[in-house]
C-alpha positions in Angstrom: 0.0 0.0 0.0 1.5 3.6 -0.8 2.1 4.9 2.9 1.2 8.3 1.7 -2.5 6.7 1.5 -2.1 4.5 4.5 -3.1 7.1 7.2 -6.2 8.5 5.8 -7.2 4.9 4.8 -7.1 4.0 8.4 -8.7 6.8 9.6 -11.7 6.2 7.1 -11.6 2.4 8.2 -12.2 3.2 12.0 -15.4 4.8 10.9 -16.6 1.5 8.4 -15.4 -0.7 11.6 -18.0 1.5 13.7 -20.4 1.9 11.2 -20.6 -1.7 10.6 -20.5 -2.6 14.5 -23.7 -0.4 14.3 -25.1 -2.3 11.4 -24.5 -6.2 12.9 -25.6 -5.0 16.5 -29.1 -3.7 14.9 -29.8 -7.1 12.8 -29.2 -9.0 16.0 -31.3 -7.1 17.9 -33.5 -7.0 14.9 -33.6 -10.8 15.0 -34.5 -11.4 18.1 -37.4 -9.7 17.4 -38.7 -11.7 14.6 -37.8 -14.7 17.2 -39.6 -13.4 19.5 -43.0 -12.4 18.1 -43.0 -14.3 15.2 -42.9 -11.7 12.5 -40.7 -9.3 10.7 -41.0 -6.2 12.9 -39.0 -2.8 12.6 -37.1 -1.9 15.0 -39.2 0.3 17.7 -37.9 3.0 19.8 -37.0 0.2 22.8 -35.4 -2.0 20.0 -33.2 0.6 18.6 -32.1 1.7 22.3 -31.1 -2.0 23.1 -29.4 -1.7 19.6 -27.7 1.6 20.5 -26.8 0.7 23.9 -24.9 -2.2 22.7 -23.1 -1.2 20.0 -21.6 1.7 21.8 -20.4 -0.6 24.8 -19.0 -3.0 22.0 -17.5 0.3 20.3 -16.0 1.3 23.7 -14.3 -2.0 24.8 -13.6 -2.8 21.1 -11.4 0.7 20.5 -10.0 0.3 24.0 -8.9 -3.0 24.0 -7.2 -2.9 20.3 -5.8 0.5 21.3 -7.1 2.3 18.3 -7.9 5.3 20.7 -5.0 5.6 23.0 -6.6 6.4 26.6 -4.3 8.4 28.7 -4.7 9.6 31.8 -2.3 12.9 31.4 -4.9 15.7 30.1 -7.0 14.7 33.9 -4.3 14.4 36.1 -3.4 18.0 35.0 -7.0 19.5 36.5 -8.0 20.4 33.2 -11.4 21.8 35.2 -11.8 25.3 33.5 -11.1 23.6 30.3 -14.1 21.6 31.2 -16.2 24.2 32.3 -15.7 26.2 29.2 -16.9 23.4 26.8 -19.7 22.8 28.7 -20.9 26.5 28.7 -19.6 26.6 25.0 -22.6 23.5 23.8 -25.1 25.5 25.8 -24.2 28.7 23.8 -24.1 26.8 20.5 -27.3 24.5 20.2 -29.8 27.8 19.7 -27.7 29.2 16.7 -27.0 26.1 15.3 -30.5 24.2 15.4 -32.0 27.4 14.0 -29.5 28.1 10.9 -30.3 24.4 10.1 -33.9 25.2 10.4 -33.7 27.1 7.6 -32.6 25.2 4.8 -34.8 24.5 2.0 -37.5 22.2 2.0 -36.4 18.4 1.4 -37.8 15.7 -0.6 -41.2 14.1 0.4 -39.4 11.0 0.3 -36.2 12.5 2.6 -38.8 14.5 4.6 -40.6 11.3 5.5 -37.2 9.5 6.4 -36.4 12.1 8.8 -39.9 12.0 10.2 -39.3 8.7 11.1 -35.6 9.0 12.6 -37.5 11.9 14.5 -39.8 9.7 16.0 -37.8 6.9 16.8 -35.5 9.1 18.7 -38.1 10.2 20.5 -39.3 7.1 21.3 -36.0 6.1 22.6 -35.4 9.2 24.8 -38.9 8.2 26.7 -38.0 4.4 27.2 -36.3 4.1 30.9 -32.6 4.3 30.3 -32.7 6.6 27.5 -30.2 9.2 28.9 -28.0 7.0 30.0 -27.5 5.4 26.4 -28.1 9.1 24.4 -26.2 11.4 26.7 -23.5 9.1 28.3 -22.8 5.9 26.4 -23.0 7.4 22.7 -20.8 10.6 23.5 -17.7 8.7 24.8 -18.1 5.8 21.8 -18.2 8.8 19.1 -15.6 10.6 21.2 -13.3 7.6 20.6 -14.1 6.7 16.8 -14.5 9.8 15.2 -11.5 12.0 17.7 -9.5 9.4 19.3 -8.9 7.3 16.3 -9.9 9.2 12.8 -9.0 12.3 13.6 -6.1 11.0 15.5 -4.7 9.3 12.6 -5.7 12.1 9.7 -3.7 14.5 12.3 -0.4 12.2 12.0 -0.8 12.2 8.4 -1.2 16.2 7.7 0.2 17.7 10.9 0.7 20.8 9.0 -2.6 21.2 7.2 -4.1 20.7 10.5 -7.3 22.6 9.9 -7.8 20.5 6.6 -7.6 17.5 8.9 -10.3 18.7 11.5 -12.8 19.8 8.0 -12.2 16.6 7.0 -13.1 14.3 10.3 -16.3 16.8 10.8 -17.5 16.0 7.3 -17.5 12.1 7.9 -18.7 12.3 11.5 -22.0 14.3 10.1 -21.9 12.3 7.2 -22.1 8.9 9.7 -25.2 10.3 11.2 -26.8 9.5 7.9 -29.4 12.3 8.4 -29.8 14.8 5.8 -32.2 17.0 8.4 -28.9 16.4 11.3 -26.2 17.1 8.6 -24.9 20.7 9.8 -25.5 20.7 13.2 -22.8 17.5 13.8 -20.8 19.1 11.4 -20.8 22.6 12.9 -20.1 20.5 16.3 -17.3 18.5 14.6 -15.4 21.4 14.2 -15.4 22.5 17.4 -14.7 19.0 18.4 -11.9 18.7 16.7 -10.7 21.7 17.4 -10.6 21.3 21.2 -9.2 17.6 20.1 -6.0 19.0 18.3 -5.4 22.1 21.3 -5.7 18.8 24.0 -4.6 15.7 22.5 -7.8 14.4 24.9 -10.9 13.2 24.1 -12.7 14.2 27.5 -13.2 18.0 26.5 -15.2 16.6 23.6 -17.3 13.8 25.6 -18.1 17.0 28.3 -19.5 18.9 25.4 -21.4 16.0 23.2 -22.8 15.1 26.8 -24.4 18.9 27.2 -25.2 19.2 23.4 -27.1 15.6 23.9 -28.3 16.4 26.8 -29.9 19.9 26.4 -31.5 18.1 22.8 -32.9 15.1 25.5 -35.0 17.8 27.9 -36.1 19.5 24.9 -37.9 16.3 23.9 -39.1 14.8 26.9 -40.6 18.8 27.8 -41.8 19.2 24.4 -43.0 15.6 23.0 -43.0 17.2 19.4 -40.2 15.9 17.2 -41.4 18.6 14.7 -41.0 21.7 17.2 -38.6 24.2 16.2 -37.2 27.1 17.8 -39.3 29.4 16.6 -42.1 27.7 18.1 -40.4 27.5 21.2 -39.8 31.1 21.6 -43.1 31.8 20.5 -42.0 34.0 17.1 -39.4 35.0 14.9 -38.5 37.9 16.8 -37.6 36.3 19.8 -36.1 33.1 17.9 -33.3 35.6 16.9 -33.5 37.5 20.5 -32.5 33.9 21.7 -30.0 33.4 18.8 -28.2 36.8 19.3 -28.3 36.1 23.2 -26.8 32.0 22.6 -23.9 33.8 20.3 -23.2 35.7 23.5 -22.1 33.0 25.6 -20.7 30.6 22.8 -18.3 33.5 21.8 -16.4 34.3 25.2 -16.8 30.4 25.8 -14.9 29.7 22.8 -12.2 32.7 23.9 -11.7 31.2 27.2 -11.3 28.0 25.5 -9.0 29.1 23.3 -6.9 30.6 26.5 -7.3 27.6 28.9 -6.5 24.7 26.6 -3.3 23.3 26.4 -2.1 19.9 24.9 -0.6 17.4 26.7 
């Protein structure tokens, strides 16, 4: 194999390996199903939470054990706390502007509209089965964290060191792309950036689980408040005006979050 290739290769292969984890750990559940009532069911919100539960695990232990994320304990041990803090306040300044811009792209495809409908609901289904958070906010941060940071980016970052910015555009684009929603596409990108931003400043993973935890878990409380995949910002706030209001006044804590960041982050 040309060794120039080998890196990015790799980096794309972590992301097949996860994606297909994903894919085998849904048929199974999928299949015991159809075992168990005697049909061909889809998948329900409870199925897909079993599904989503254990493939992150599997992800976790897999990535660990094969050392394709390197865990080290040197970014904690050095108290990284305002660090920590920062990225949390940073998600909770970011969701607003973010979920509004992507709420107004242009109209989809009835059949695309429909498909996202459905991935709606599902989620929303999962985030009011018992154990929900625990699999949304906790389990699927850290598994992402570790494929699509601690490995791809990892790797595409050893490859182009110098073109570093290249390298994070580049790891944001597959990890939206992996989400395989057209209606999610430039929220996780948007959030890949940043998370692979605070990734290459660190050389840790844990800033980025801290904020894909508050990003997952603000989008959680929305639903279980609200019980309206469809609701939108704008019906939130109750009109345009104060959608923006709420968008200028998000911009105004993301901004000094992402300064502080930018001062309190230091690779280790």
């Amino acid at each position: 194999m040309n060794l120039e290739l080998k890196k990015p290769l790799t980096a794309i292969a972590y992301i097949v390996a996860f994606l297909a984890i994903q894919t085998v750990v849904q048929l199974i559940v999928l299949g015991a199903e159809m075992a168990i009532k005697g049909d061909t069911p889809q998948l329900d919100g409870i199925g897909f939470l079993i599904a989503m539960g254990s493939f992150s695990v599997i992800t976790i232990a897999l990535f660990a054990w094969l050392k394709w994320t390197p865990l080290k304990r040197t970014f904690i041990q050095s108290r990284p706390w305002m660090t920590l803090f920062w990225c949390f306040i940073a998600s909770l300044g970011a969701i607003i502007p973010s979920v509004y811009f992507q709420e107004q792209m242009p109209e989809w495809s009835d059949s695309i509209k429909q498909y996202i409908e459905q991935t709606a609901q599902t989620m929303l289904q999962m985030m009011n089965t018992p154990g929900g958070y625990a699999v949304i906010c906790l389990l699927a941060p850290v598994a992402e964290e570790m494929v699509f940071r601690g490995a791809a980016l990892r790797t595409l970052l050893e490859w182009k060191p110098e073109r570093r910015w290249l390298m994070i555009a580049l790891s944001a684009l597959l990890f939206a792309l992996a989400h395989m929603n057209p209606a999610q596409f430039i929220h996780p990108f948007l959030i890949g950036l940043l998370l692979g931003w605070m990734y290459e400043r660190t050389g840790s993973i844990i800033p980025g689980i801290i904020y894909h935890w508050a990003n997952n878990t603000v989008a959680y409380l929305l639903a279980r408040i609200y019980q309206d995949p469809e609701v939108g910002i704008t019906d939130i706030f109750g009109s345009q005006s104060r959608a923006l209001m709420a968008v200028g006044f998000s911009l105004l804590i993301f901004i000094p979050a992402i300064y502080q960041l930018n001062l309190w982050m230091k690779k280790h």
